[in-house]
Structure formats: structure tokens, C-alpha cells
C-alpha positions in Angstrom: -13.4 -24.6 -8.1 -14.3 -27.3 -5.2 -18.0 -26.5 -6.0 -17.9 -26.5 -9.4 -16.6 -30.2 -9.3 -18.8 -31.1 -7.0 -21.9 -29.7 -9.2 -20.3 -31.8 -12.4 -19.7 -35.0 -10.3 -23.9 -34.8 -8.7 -25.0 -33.5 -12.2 -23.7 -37.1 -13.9 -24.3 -38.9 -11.0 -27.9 -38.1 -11.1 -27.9 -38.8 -14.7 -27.3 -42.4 -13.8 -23.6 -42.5 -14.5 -20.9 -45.1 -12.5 -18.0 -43.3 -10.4 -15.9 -44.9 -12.3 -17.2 -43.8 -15.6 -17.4 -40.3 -14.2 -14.0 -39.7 -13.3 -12.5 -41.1 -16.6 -14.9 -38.6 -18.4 -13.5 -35.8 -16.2 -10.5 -37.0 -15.0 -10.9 -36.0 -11.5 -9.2 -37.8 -8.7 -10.8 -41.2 -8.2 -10.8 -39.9 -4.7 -12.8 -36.9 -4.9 -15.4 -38.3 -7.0 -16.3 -41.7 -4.7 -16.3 -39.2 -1.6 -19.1 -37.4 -3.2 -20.8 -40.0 -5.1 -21.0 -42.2 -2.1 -22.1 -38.8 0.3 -25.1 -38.2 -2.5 -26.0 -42.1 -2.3 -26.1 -42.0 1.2 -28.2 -38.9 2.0 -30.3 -38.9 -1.4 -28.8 -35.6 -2.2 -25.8 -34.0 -1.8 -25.5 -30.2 0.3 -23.2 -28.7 2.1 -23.2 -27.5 5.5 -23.7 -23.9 5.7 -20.3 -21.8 6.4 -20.4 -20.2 10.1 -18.0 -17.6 11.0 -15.3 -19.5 13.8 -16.2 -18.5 17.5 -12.3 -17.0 17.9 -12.5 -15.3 14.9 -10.2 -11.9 15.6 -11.3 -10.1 12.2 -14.2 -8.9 13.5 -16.5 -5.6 12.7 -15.8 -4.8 16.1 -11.7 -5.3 15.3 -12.0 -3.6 12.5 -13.4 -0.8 14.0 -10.9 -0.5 16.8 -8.1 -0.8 13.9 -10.0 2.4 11.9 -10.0 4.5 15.1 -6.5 4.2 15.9 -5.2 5.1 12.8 -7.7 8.2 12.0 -6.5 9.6 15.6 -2.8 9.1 14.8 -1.9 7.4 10.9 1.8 8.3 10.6 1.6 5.1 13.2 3.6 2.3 12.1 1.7 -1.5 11.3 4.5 -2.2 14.0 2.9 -0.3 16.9 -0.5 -1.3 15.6 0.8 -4.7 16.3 1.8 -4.3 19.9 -1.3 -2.0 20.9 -3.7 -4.6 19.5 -1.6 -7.8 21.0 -2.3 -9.6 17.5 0.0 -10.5 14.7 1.4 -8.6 12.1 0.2 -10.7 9.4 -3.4 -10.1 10.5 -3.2 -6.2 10.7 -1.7 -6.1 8.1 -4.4 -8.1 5.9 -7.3 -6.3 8.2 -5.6 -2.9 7.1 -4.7 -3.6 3.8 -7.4 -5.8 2.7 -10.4 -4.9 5.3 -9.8 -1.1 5.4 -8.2 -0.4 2.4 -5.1 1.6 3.6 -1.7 1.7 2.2 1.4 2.8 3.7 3.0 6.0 1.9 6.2 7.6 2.5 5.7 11.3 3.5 7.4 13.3 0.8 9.6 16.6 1.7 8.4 19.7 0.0 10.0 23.5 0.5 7.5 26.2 2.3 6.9 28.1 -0.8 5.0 31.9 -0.5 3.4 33.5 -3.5 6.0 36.2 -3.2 8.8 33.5 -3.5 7.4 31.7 -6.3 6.9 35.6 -8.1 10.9 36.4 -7.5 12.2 33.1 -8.2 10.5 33.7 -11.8 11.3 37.0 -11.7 15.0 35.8 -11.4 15.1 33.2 -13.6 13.6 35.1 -16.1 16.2 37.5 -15.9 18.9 35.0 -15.9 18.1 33.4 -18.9 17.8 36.7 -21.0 21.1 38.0 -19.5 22.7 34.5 -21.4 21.0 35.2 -24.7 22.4 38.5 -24.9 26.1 38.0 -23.2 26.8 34.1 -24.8 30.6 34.9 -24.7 31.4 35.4 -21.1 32.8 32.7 -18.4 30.3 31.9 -15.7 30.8 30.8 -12.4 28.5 28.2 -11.1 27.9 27.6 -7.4 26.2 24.9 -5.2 26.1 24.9 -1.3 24.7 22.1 0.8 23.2 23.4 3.9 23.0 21.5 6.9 19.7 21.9 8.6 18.2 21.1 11.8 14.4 21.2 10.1 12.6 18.2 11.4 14.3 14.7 10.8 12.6 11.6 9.7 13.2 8.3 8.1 12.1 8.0 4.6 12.0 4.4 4.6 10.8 3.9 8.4 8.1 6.8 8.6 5.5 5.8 6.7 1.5 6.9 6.6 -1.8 4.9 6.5 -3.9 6.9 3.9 -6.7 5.3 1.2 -4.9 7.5 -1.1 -1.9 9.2 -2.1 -3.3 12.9 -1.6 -4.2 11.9 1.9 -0.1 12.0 2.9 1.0 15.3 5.0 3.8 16.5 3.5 6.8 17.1 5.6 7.8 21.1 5.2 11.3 22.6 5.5 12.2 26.1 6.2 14.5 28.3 3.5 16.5 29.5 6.1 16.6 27.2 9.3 19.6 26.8 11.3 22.2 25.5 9.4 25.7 25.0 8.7 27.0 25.4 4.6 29.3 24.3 2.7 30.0 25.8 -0.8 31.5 24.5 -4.4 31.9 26.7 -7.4 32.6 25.5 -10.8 33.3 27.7 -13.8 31.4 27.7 -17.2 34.5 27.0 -19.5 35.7 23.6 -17.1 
């Protein structure tokens, strides 16, 4: 945007136009265009000054790389502990991971260790269920639900979090059918 101005201010300038004629055309700040007009005046032409990188610059390739290594050896670390390991702030990891790297933090998801032969029996099951109900409509059901309290592996689903480019990339976190556990049990019939 600043360059563009700058190219229209030089571009009338050059074509013998006042300052003050060329900031009522393009209703710039009066400002603006007498700090360039009188910089082009002065020097004959108007450049500007080649961008160098800053000398404390902490984004660097070298950063970066540092940053990529520690989270391919361990990514289910949060930007948190990134933060103290590095000794920087958490705004810049997380612009050089989210911006630089291109990672996102995912929440793991929780799936049930299913076997071929599980998957087969549960069909098996609930194939047999459902034609047992077409042919006996009329009769009360009992339905039952139990809550089992497990001591699978525990972990936050808002806190534990994984750095992955994509979605796919996330472990899952597995549960066993039939881990230590204490139940509880509610049954409901069919008719209320």
C-alpha cells in the first residue's frame, strides 16, 4: 500500500505536477506527499533503502529448525513447554510454529481397540437383534446401560493437544473393552 503511494506520488511528480496539486488529486495526507516529493527533489530520484534482516532477529532458519526437531522427537509437547525449553515467548512460537512450520494443535481423539473378530460379532449381533424385533413387535423390552469406570490411560482433552500438519497425523488414544473397572447399571423398560 505504502509503495503504491509512493509510485503515484513520484509518477505525477515527475510529470511536473505541484505537491499541492498532487495531494488534492489523490487526497493523500499533505504530509506524506511533501516527505516524498521533497526526498525525490533532493536526491533526483526517489528509492528506497534495501530491507536487511535485524541482527537479533530470533526467527531464524536455524530457530526454526531447532523448533522442527523438538516437536518431530516428541509433538504431543505443549506450545507451553516449547516456550520454556526455547527461553522465548509464546507469541513468537507460536507464530514460528503456526506460521513458519505450518503445524496445528489437534486434540487426540479416543477410539475403542477394535479386532476383526469384534467388528464380525458385533454385526453378527446386531443383525440378529433387529430381525428378532421385526418378528416379535409385541413384546416389552428391557433396555440397559452401564457406565464403566476405567483406569485406561487419562488425559485432558482440552490440555493434551498435538503438533501435526494435518489431521491424520494425530495418534489416537486406545481404550481397552475390558480394563479394570468399576460399573454401574440402569435398565429401562420398552413400554416407559
Amino acid at each position: 500500500m505504502e509503495q503504491a503511494r509512493r509510485d503515484t506520488i513520484l509518477k505525477l511528480a515527475r510529470a511536473g505536477h505541484k505537491p499541492s496539486a498532487i495531494y488534492k488529486l489523490l487526497n493523500y495526507p499533505n504530509t506524506t506527499v511533501y516527505r516524498i516529493f521533497n526526498a525525490w527533489e533532493i536526491k533526483g530520484k526517489f528509492c528506497c533503502k534495501a530491507h536487511s534482516m535485524r541482527s537479533d532477529r530470533i526467527r531464524t532458519f536455524r530457530f526454526l529448525e531447532g523448533l522442527r526437531k523438538s516437536i518431530k522427537a516428541s509433538p504431543g509437547t505443549s506450545l507451553s513447554r516449547l516456550v520454556k525449553n526455547h527461553g522465548v515467548s509464546k507469541q513468537l512460537v507460536s507464530k514460528a510454529v503456526n506460521e513458519d512450520l505450518g503445524y496445528r494443535s489437534y486434540r487426540m481423539v479416543k477410539q475403542h481397540i477394535l479386532t476383526a473378530s469384534m467388528k464380525a460379532t458385533r454385526l453378527a449381533n446386531g443383525m440378529r437383534l433387529l430381525n428378532d424385533l421385526e418378528s416379535h413387535g409385541g413384546r416389552i423390552i428391557f433396555f440397559s446401560d452401564e457406565k464403566n469406570w476405567t483406569f485406561n490411560r487419562s488425559y485432558n482433552v482440552r490440555n493434551d493437544k498435538w503438533l501435526a500438519k494435518e489431521k491424520e497425523e494425530v495418534p489416537a488414544v486406545f481404550i481397552t473393552k475390558f480394563p479394570a473397572s468399576v460399573m454401574t447399571l440402569g435398565v429401562i423398560c420398552s413400554t416407559g
